[in-house]
C-alpha positions as CSV (number, residue, x, y, z in Angstrom):
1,X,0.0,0.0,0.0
2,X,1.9,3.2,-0.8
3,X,1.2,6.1,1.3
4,X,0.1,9.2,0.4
5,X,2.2,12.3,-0.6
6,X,0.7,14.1,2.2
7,X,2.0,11.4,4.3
8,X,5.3,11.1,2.8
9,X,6.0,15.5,3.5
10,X,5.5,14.6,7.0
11,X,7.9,11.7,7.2
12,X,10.4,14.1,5.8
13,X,9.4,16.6,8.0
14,X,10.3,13.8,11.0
15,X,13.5,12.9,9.6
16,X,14.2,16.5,9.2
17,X,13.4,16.8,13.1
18,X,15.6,13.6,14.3
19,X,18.4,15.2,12.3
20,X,18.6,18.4,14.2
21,X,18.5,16.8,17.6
22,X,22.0,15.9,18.0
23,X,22.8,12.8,19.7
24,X,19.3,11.2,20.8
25,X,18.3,8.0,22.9
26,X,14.9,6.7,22.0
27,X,12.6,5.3,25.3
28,X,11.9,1.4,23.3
29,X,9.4,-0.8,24.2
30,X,8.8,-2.7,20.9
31,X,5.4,-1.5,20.2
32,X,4.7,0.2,16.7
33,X,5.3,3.4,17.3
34,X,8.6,3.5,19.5
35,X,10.2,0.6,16.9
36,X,8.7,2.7,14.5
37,X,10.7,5.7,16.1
38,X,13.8,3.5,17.0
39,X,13.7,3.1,13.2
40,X,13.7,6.5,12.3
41,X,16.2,7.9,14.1
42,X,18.6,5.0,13.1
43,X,17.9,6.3,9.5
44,X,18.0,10.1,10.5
45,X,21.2,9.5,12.8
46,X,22.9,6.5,12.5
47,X,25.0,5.5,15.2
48,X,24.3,8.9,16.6
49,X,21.1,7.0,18.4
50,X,20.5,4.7,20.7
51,X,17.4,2.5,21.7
52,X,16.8,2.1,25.4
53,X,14.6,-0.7,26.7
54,X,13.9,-0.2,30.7
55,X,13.5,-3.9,31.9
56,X,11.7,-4.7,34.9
57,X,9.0,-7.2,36.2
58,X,6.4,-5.0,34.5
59,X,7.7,-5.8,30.9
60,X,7.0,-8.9,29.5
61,X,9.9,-11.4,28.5
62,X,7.7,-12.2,25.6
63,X,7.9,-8.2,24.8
64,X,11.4,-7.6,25.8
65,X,12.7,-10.7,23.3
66,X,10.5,-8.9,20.9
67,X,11.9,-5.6,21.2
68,X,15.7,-7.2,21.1
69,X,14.9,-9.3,18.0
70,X,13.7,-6.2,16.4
71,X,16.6,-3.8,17.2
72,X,19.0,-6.8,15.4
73,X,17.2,-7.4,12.3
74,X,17.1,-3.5,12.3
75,X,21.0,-2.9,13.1
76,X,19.6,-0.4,15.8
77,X,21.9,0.5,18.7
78,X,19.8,-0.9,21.6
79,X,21.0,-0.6,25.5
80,X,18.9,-2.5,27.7
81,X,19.0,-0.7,31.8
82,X,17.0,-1.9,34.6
83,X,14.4,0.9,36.1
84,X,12.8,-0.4,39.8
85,X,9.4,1.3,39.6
86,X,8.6,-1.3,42.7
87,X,10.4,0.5,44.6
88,X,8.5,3.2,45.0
89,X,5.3,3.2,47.2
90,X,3.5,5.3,44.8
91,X,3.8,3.3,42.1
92,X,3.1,-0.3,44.2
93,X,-0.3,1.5,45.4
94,X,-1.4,1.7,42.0
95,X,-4.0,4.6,41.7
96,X,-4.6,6.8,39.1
97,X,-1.3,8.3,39.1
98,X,0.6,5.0,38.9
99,X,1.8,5.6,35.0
100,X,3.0,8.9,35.9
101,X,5.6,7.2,38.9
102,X,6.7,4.3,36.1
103,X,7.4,7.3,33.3
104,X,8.6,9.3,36.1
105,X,11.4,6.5,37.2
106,X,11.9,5.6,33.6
107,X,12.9,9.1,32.3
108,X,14.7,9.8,35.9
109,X,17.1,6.5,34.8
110,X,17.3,7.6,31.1
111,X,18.3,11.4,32.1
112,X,21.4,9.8,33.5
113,X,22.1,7.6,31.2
114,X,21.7,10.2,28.6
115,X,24.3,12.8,30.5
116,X,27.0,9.7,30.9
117,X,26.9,9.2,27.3
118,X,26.7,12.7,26.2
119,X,23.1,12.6,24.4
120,X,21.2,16.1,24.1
121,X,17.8,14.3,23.3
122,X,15.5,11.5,25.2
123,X,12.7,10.8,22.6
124,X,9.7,8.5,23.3
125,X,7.0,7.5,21.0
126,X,3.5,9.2,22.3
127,X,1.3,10.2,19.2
128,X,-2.0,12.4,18.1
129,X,-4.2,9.8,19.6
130,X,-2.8,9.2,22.5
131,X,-3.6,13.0,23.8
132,X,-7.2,11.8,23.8
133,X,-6.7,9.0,26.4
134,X,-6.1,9.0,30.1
135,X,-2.0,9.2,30.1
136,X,-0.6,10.7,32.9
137,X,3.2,9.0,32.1
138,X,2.5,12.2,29.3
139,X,2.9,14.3,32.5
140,X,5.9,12.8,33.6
141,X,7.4,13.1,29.9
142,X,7.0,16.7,29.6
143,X,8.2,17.9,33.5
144,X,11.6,15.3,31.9
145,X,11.2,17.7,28.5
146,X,10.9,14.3,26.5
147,X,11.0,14.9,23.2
148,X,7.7,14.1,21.2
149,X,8.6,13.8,17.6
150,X,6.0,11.8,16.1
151,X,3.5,13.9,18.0
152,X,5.4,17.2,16.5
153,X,4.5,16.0,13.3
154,X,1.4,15.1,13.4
155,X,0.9,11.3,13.3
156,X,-2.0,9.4,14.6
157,X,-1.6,5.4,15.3
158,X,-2.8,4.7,11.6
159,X,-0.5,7.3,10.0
160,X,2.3,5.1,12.0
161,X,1.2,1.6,11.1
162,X,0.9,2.7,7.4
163,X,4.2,4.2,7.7
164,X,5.7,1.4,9.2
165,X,4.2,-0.5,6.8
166,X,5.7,1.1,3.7
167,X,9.4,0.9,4.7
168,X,8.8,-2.8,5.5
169,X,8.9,-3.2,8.9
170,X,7.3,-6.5,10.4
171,X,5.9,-4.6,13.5
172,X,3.3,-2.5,11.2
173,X,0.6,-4.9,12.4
174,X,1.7,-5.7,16.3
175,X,-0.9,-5.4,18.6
176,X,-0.9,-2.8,21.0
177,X,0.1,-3.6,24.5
178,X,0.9,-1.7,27.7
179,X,3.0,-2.9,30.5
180,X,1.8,-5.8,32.6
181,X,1.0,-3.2,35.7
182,X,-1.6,-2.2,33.2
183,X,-3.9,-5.0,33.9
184,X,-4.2,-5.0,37.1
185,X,-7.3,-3.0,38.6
186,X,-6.4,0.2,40.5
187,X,-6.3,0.5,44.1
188,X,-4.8,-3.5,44.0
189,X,-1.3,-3.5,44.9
190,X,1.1,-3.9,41.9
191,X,3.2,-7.3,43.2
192,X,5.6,-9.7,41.1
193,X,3.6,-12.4,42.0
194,X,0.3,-10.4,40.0
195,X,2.8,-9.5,37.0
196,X,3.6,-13.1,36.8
197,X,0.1,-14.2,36.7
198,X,-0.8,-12.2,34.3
199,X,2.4,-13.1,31.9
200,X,2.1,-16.6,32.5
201,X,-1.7,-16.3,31.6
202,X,-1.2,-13.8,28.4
203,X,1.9,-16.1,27.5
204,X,-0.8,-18.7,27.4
205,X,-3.5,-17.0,25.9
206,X,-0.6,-16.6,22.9
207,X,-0.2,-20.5,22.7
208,X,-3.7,-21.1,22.2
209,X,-3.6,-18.9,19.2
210,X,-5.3,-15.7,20.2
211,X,-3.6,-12.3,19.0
212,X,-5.5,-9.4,20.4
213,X,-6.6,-9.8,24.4
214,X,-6.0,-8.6,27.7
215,X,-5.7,-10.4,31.2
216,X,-7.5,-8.3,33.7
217,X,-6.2,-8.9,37.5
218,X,-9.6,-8.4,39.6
219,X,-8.3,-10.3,42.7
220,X,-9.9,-13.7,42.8
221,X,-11.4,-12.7,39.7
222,X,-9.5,-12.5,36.4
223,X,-11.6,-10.9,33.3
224,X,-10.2,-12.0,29.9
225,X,-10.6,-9.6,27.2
226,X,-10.5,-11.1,23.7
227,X,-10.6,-9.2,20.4
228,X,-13.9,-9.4,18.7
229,X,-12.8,-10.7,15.5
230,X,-11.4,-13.6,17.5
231,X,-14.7,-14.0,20.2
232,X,-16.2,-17.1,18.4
233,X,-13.2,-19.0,19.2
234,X,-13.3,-17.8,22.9
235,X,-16.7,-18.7,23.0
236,X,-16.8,-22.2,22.7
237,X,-17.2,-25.1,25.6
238,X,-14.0,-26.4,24.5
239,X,-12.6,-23.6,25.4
240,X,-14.0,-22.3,29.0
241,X,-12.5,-25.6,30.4
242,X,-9.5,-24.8,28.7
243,X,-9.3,-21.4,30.1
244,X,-10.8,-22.6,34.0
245,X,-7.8,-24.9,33.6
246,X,-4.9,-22.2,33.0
247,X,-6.4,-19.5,34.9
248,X,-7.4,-21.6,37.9
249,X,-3.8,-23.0,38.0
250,X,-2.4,-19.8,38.4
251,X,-4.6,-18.8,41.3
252,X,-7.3,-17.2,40.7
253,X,-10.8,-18.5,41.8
254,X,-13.0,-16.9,38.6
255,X,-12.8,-16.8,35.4
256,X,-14.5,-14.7,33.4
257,X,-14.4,-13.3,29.7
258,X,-15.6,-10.1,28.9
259,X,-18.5,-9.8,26.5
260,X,-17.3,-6.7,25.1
261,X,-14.1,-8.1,24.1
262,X,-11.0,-6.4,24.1
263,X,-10.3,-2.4,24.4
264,X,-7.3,-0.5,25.2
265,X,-7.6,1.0,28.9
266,X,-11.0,-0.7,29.8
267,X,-9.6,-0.1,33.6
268,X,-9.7,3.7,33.0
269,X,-13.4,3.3,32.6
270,X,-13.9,2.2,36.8
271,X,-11.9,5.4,37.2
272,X,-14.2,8.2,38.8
273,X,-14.5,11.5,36.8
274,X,-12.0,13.5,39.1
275,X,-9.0,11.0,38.8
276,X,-8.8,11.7,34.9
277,X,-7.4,15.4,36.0
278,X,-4.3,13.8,37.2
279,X,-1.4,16.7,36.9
280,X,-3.6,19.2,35.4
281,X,-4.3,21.6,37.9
């Protein structure tokens, strides 16, 4: 599918951007639009970037392996550093505010890594249609001065997918997905012994052949999201003993899948009205 020459001016427009930032590191998590980003900057730069996975227990090994496999077939400079969000109280009670504490680490560990190696530019991969979602890790980018560049030049999720697309890239298509602290409800403790029932249960969901889902830590209760294009397979005898069997294993005492499939940030929804103001006052 070629893009169109609308499209194409403000790729240029980006390259133009990464090219006048001097030394940057690139905040990588393997999604779409930060490989998408790692990409460009490797084109704009060379090896005047660097791709920066944080690793902790809210990253997936499944996503981390990912990310690394990417950065090689991609011959993009990738440093992996360790960040411990867990360490922090604010993050472990897991309110509203708890993406603003893991950005907040995150670009706190990149800052210095950036100084030691002489980098003027941290860059992470927010775009257009993320401003219209509850994001307060956006917060935490700006009071850092993150660099936006895909949002500076106007790109919503599509235009980067379609882009992506176009120069090849094999992560066009990847479904979306958030760190594993994501999943679990607010006001329910973020542990390692959640994150690793959710992974283990996502790593399973994978092996059954589903693409698109979510595993939703409700305490005793775990709610499985599954895409809708993928529901009638879900929704099949076979396979509620199949899921009772996995889930139950891994400790929780219901399982439930969600009727209304799978949506990005479905926990924002229990959130009441004045904790979507987070750092805007």
């Amino acid at each position: 599918m070629a893009i169109s020459g609308e499209l194409a001016g403000r790729r240029s427009v980006l390259e133009q951007q990464l090219s006048s930032r001097g030394r940057t590191l690139v905040a990588f998590s393997g999604g779409t639009d930060s490989a998408f980003l790692a990409w460009a900057a490797h084109q704009a730069l060379g090896d005047g970037m660097m791709a920066v996975i944080a690793d902790s227990p809210s990253l997936a090994r499944f996503q981390l392996a990912d990310a690394v496999a990417f950065a090689q077939e991609q011959s993009i400079p990738l440093e992996i550093i360790r960040t411990d969000e867990l360490n922090r109280a604010e993050y472990v009670r897991n309110d509203s505010s708890r993406c603003f504490h893991c950005k907040d680490e995150l670009f706190t560990v990149m800052e210095q890594f950036a100084k030691d190696r002489d980098c003027q530019t941290i860059a992470y991969g927010v775009n257009v249609d993320d401003k219209g979602d509850f994001r307060p890790g956006q917060i935490a980018a700006a009071r850092h001065r993150v660099a936006a560049p895909l949002l500076e030049a106007g790109f919503t999720k599509q235009d980067i997918r379609d882009l992506a697309r176009d120069a090849g890239l094999r992560i066009w298509d990847k479904p979306a997905s958030a760190c594993l602290s994501s999943r679990i409800e607010y006001g329910r403790p973020v542990t390692t012994e959640a994150l690793n029932a959710v992974e283990r249960g996502e790593d399973a969901l994978r092996r059954l052949g589903f693409r698109q889902f979510r595993v939703r830590h409700h305490g005793d209760i775990v709610r499985i999201e599954i895409a809708g294009e993928e529901m009638g397979r879900a929704l099949t005898q076979e396979m509620a003993v199949e899921f009772s069997k996995i889930f139950k294993g891994l400790g929780f005492k219901f399982v439930t899948l969600d009727l209304e499939g799978f949506r990005s940030g479905s926990m924002n929804a229990l959130l009441p009205a004045e904790q979507l103001v987070f750092g805007q006052k």
